[in-house]
C-alpha positions in Angstrom: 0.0 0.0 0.0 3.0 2.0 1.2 4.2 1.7 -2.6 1.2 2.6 -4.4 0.9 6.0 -2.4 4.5 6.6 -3.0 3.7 6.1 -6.7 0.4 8.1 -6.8 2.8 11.1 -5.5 5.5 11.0 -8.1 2.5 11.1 -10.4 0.9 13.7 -9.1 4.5 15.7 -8.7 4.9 14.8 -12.3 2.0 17.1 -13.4 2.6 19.9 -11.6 5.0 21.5 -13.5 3.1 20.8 -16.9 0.7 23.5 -15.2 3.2 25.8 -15.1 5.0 25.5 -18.3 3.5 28.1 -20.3 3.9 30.6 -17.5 8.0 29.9 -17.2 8.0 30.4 -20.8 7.0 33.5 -20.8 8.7 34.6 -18.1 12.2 34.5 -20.0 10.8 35.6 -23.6 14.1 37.5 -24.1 16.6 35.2 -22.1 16.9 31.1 -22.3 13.7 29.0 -23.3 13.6 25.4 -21.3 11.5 22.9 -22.5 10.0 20.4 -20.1 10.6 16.6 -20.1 9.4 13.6 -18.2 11.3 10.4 -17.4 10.3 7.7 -16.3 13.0 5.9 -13.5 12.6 2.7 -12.3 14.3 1.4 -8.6 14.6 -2.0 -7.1 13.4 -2.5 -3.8 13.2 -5.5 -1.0 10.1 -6.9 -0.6 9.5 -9.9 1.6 6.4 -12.0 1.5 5.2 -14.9 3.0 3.9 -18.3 1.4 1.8 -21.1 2.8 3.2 -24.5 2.7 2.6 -27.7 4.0 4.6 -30.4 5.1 3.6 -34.2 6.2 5.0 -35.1 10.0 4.2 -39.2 10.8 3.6 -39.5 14.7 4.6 -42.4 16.2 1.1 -44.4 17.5 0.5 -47.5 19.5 -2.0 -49.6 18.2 -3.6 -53.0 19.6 -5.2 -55.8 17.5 -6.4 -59.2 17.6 -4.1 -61.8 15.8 -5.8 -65.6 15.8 -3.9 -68.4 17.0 -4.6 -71.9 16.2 -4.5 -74.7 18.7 -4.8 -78.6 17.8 -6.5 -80.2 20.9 -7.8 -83.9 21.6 -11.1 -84.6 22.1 -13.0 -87.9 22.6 -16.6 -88.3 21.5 -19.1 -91.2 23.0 -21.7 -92.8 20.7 -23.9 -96.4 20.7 -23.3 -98.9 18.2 -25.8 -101.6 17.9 -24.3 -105.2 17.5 -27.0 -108.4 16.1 -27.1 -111.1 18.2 -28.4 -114.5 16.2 -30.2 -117.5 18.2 -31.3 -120.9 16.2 -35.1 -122.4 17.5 -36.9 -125.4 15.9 -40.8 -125.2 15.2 -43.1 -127.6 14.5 -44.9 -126.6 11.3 -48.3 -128.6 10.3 -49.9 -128.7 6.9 -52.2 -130.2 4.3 -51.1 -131.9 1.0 -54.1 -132.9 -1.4 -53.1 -136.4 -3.0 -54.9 -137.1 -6.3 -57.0 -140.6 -6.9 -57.4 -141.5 -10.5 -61.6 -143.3 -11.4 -62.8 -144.4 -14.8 -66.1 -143.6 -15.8 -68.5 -144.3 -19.3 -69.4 -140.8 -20.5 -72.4 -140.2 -23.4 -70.3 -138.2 -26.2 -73.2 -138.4 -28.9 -73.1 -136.0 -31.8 -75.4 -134.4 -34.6 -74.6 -133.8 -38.4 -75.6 -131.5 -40.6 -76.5 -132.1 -44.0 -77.4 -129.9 -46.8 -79.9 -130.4 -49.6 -80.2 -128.9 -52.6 -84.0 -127.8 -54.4 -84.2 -126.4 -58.4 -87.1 -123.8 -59.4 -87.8 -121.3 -61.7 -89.0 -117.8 -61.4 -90.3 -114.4 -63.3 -88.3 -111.8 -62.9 -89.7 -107.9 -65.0 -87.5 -104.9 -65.3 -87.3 -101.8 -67.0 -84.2 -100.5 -69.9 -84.4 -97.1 -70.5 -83.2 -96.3 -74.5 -82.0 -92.4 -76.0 -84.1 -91.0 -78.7 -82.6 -87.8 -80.7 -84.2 -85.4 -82.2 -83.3 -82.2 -84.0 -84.5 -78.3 -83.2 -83.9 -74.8 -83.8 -83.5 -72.2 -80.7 -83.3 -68.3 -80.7 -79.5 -66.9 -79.7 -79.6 -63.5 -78.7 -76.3 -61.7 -78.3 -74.9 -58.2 -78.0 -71.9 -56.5 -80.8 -70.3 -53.0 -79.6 -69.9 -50.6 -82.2 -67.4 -47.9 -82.5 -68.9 -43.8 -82.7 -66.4 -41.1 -82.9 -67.5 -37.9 -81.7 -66.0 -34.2 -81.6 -66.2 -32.5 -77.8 -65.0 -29.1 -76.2 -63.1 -29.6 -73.1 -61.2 -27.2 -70.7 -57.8 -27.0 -70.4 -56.3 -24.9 -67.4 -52.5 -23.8 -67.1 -50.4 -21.8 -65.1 -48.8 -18.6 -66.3 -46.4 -16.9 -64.0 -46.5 -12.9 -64.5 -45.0 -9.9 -62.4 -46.2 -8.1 -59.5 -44.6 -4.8 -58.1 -45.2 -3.8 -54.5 -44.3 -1.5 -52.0 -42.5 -3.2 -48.9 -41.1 -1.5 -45.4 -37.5 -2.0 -45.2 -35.4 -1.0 -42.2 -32.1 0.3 -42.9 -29.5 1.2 -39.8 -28.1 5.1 -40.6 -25.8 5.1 -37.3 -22.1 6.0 -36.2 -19.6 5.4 -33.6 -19.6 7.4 -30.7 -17.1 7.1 -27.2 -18.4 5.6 -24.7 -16.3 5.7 -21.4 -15.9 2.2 -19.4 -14.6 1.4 -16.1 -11.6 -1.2 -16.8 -10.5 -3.7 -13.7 -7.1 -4.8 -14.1 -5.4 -8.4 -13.3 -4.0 -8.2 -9.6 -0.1 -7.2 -10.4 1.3 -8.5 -7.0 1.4 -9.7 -3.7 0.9 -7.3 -0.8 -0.9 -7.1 3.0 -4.5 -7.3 2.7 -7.4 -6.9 5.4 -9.5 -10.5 5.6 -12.2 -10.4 7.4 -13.3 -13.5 10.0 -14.2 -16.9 8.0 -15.2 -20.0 8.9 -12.2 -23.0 7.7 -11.4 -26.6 8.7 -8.4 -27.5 11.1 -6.4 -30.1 8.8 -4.7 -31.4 11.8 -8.4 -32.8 13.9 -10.9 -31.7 11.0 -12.9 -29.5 13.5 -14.8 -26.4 12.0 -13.3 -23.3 13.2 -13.3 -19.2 12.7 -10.5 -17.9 11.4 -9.9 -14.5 13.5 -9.6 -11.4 11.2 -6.7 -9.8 10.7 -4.1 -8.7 8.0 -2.8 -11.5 5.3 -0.4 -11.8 2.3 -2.5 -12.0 -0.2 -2.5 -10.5 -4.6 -3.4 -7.0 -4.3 -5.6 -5.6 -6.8 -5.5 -1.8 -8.4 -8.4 0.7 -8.7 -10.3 0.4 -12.0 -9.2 3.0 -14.9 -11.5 4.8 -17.3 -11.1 3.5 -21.0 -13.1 5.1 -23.6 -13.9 2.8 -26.3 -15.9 3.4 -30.2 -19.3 2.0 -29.9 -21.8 1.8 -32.5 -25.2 3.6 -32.0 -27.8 2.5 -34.4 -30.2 4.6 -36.0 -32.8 3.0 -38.1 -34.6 4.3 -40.3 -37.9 2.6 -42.6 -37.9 3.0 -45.9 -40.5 2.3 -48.3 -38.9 -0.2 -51.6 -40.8 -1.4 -54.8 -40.5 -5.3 -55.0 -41.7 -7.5 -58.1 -43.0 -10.6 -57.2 -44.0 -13.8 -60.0 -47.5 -14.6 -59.2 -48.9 -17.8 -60.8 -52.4 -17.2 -62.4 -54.6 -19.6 -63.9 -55.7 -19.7 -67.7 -58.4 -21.6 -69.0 -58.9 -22.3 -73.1 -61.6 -24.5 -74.9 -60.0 -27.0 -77.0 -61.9 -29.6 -79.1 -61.3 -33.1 -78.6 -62.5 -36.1 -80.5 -63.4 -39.1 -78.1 -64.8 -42.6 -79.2 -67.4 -44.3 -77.3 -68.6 -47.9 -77.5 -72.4 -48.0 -78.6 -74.4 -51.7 -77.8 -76.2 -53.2 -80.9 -78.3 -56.3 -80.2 -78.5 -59.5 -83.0 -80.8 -62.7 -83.0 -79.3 -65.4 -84.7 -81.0 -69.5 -85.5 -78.7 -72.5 -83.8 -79.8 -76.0 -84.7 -79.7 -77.8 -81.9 -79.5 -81.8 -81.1 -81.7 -83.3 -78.2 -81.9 -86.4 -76.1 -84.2 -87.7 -74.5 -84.5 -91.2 -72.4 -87.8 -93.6 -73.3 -88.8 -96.4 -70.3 -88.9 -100.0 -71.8 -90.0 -103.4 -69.9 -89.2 -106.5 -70.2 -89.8 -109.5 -68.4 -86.8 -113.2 -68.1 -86.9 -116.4 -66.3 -84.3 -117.1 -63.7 -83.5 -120.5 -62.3 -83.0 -120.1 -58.2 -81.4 -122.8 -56.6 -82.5 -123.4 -52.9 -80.4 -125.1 -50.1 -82.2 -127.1 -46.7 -80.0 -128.2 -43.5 -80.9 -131.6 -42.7 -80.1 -132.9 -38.6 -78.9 -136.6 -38.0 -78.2 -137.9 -34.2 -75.1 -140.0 -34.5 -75.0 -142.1 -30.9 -71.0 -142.5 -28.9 -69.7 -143.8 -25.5 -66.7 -142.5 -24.4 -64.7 -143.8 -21.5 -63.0 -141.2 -19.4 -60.4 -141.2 -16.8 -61.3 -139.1 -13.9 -59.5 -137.2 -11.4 -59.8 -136.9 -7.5 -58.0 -134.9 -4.9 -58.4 -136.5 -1.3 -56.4 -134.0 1.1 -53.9 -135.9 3.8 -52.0 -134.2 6.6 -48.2 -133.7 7.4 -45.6 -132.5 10.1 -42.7 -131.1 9.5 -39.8 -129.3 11.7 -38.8 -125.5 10.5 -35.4 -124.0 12.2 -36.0 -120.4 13.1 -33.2 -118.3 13.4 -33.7 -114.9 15.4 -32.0 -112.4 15.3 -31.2 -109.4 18.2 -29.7 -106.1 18.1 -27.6 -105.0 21.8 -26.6 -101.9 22.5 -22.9 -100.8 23.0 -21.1 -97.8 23.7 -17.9 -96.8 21.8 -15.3 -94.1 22.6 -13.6 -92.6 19.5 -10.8 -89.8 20.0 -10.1 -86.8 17.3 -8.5 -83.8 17.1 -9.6 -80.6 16.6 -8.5 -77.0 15.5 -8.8 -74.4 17.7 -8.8 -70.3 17.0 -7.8 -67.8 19.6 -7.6 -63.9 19.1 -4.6 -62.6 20.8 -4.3 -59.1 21.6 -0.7 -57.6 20.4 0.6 -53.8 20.0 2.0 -52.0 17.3 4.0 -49.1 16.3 2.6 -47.4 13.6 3.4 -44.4 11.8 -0.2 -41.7 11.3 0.5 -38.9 8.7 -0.5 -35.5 9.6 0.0 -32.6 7.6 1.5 -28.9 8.9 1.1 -25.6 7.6 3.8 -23.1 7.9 4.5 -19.9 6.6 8.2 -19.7 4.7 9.4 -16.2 3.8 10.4 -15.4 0.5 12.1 -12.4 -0.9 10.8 -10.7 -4.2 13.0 -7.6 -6.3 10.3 -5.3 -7.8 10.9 -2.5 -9.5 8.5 1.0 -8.4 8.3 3.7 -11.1 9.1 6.7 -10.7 8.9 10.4 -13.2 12.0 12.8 -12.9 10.8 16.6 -14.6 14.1 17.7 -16.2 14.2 21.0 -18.4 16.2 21.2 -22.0 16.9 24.4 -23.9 15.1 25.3 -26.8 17.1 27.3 -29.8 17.4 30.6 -29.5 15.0 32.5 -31.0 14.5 36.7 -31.4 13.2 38.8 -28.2 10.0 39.3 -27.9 10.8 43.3 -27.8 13.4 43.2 -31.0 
């Protein structure tokens, strides 16, 4: 801030004397005539700043977790077996067996025949031929010729004709100029320099607790007043204007033109066909036809047969069955096995927990601050104002 006032007072020093030019001149008409110059001077200067930087520090933390273990222990484990026991018994088993006893016996096997006998007679029998008789006619044909009749007709035919239309239209037609138009201009901050923050809320990076930042003043890019530009801006003027325009409009024209056109006229003609016809006559007639009739005739023919029969008469035996029997007993087995077992054990560790820093580190910048030196230079002689 310091350096922009310093700079604001060289400028200011600078113009000054341009406000007092003229009246030096005339004050040595007849002696020496100076003529003002500016220069501009640039010196280096110091400037120390600071910058924000951070830096990771690892603290050293003890940590305790649970690691498993595994055992192998022996275990025994009880269960009941069942074992057959087999016993042998005899049992007296008593059953029927039917014995068969063979008879003869005389048994009536008679039988009947058939015969067949044949009988000759004669009888009528009528029935009816039907036989084609042709005869010869003439029948009426009627049928219907299309005859050709050219005739002469006026039809329309339309068409398009395109022909030209003038019209007034409103056009607008811009009759402006440039004028100066004075803007404020903001310029890119130059440098760094102290600036006033006011209080903010920001986040601790160390625990990540929301805090307020306290107000105060911080190294920050400064940024210069705006600057008046004056820049050429169009200013439109428009102005309406009214221009003839031709238009093609398409208009209908409709002529008569003769056209011949041929039309089919129906003409009906009768015309004799001879004609052959059929027709069936009934006839009957009457033949003898021999029919030959068959009988079944029944004759007993008498048979003994002698046949062998069959008898089952039932008679009772003993017998002895073994019976074997079997039992299921109960036992109780030990089995040992091993078995895996998981423990957690706790155990501590050193570990290393990042956590970043900010600190400020100074740095040292050369900038160079203008300032205008007024020097005078003599003009050429030139004649007195009195001479």
């Amino acid at each position: 801030m310091k350096t922009v006032r310093d700079a604001l007072a060289v400028a200011l020093a600078a113009v000054v004397p341009f406000a007092s030019t003229p009246q030096l001149a005339m004050a040595d008409c007849c002696g020496q005539t100076y003529r003002l110059e500016c220069q501009t001077v640039y010196d280096e200067q110091q400037v120390t700043s600071y910058r924000m930087e951070q830096e990771t520090v690892y603290d050293q933390v003890q940590v305790t977790r649970q690691v498993p273990v595994w055992e192998t222990q022996q275990r025994e484990r009880r269960f009941m077996v069942s074992k057959p026991v087999t016993e042998t018994s005899t049992r007296e088993e008593r059953f029927t067996v039917m014995k068969p006893v063979y008879e003869t016996q005389l048994r009536d096997a008679s039988y009947d025949v058939v015969r067949t006998v044949a009988e000759t007679s004669t009888r009528e029998e009528r029935f009816v031929v039907q036989k084609q008789v042709w005869e010869t006619a003439e029948r009426e044909e009627q049928f219907t010729v299309m005859r050709p009749v050219v005739e002469t007709v006026q039809t329309q035919r339309r068409s398009t004709v395109m022909r030209p239309v003038t019209t007034m239209a409103t056009q607008v037609i811009d009759q402006g100029c440039m004028v100066n138009q004075v803007t404020m201009f903001q310029p890119a901050p130059t440098r760094r320099g102290l600036t006033w923050m006011a209080a903010s809320p920001t986040v601790d990076p160390t625990t990540g607790i929301a805090v307020v930042q306290r107000p105060g003043l911080v190294w920050a890019n400064t940024t210069p007043p705006a600057q008046a530009v004056v820049q050429q801006v169009w200013k439109p003027n428009l102005v309406a204007q009214q221009v003839p325009v031709t238009t093609m409009v398409a208009q209908e024209v409709v002529e008569q033109v003769p056209v011949q056109v041929q039309r089919q006229v129906a003409e009906t003609c009768v015309r004799k066909v001879p004609v052959q016809v059929c027709r069936t006559v009934n006839e009957e007639q009457v033949r003898q036809v021999p029919v030959t009739t068959y009988k079944q005739v029944v004759e007993r023919v008498p048979q003994q047969v002698e046949v062998k029969v069959c008898k089952m008469v039932p008679e009772e035996h003993v017998r002895q069955i073994p019976v074997t029997t079997c039992k299921w007993v109960q036992e109780e087995r030990v089995e040992k096995f091993e078995v895996r077992v998981c423990k957690m054990v706790a155990q501590q560790e050193t570990i290393q927990q990042p956590r970043v820093v900010c600190k400020q580190v100074p740095v040292t910048q050369t900038i160079r601050v203008p300032r205008t030196i007024v020097m005078k230079v003599p003009i050429v002689e030139q004649p007195c104002c009195g001479g």
